[in-house]
Structures are given as structure tokens and as C-alpha cells.
C-alpha positions in Angstrom: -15.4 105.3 32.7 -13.3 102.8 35.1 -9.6 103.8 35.4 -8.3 100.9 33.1 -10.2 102.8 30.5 -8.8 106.3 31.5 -5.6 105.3 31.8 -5.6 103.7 28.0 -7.7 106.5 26.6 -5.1 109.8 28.0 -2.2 106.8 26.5 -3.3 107.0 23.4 -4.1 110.6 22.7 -0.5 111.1 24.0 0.8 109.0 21.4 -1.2 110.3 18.9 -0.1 114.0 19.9 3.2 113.2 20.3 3.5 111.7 16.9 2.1 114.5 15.9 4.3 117.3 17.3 7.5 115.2 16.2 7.2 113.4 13.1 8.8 116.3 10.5 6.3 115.6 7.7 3.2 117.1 10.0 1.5 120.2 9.7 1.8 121.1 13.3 5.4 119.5 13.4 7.4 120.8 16.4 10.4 119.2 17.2 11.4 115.4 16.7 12.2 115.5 20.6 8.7 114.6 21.0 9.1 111.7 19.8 10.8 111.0 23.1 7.6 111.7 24.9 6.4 109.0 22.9 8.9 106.3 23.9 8.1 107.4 27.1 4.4 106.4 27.3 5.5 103.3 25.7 7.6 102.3 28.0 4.9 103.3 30.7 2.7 101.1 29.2 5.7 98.3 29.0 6.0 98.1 32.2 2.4 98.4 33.6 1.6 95.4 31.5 4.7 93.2 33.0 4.3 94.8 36.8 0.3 94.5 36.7 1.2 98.4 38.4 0.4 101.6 36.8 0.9 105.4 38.9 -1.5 107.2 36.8 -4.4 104.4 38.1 -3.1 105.0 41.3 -3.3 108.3 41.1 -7.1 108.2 39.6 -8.6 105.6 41.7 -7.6 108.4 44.9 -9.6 110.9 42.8 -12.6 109.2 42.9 -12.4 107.5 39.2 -14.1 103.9 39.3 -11.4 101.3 39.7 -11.8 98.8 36.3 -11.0 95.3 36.2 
């Protein structure tokens, strides 16, 4: 997997989780703070897209994860 991918794929199983933990209609409901998490990774992803810049692919592509295009 290239880092574009990684970077999309951990995105959207945060979103997913955090959904999860913080909508109150879930079995493994937590607290609807998470749904902050989840505006978070939007916003992430928000400005990524506008800035063409993105820390977590930073942070892969200097652990050895193949840079995507």
C-alpha cells in the first residue's frame, strides 16, 4: 500500500470508530465527545485536500511506507 492509501484507509476506520463510540443509539456507545474526534479527522482531511499537505504522510513516507501519487 502507498501512503495516499494509508493515510485514507486509518481516516476512515477513525471515522467509522468514532461514530461508533459517540453516536448514543450504538451498542458500544461511549460518550458523544467522540464525536469530536470525528470533526477532528475531518478537518484533517479539509485541510490536507486545500494545502496538498498531510503530517500523517509525512510521518509514513520516513517509515519506510511507499510514497503514492
Amino acid at each position: 500500500m502507498t501512503t495516499w492509501q494509508v493515510v485514507r484507509v486509518v481516516a476512515g476506520t477513525f471515522i467509522l470508530l468514532s461514530l461508533a463510540l459517540g453516536i448514543p443509539g450504538s451498542p458500544i456507545f461511549v460518550s458523544q465527545w467522540w464525536l469530536a474526534f470525528t470533526a477532528f479527522v475531518g478537518v484533517n482531511l479539509l485541510q490536507s485536500g486545500l494545502t496538498k499537505w498531510c503530517l500523517m504522510e509525512t510521518i509514513l513516507r520516513k517509515l519506510g511506507v511507499r510514497p503514492g501519487c
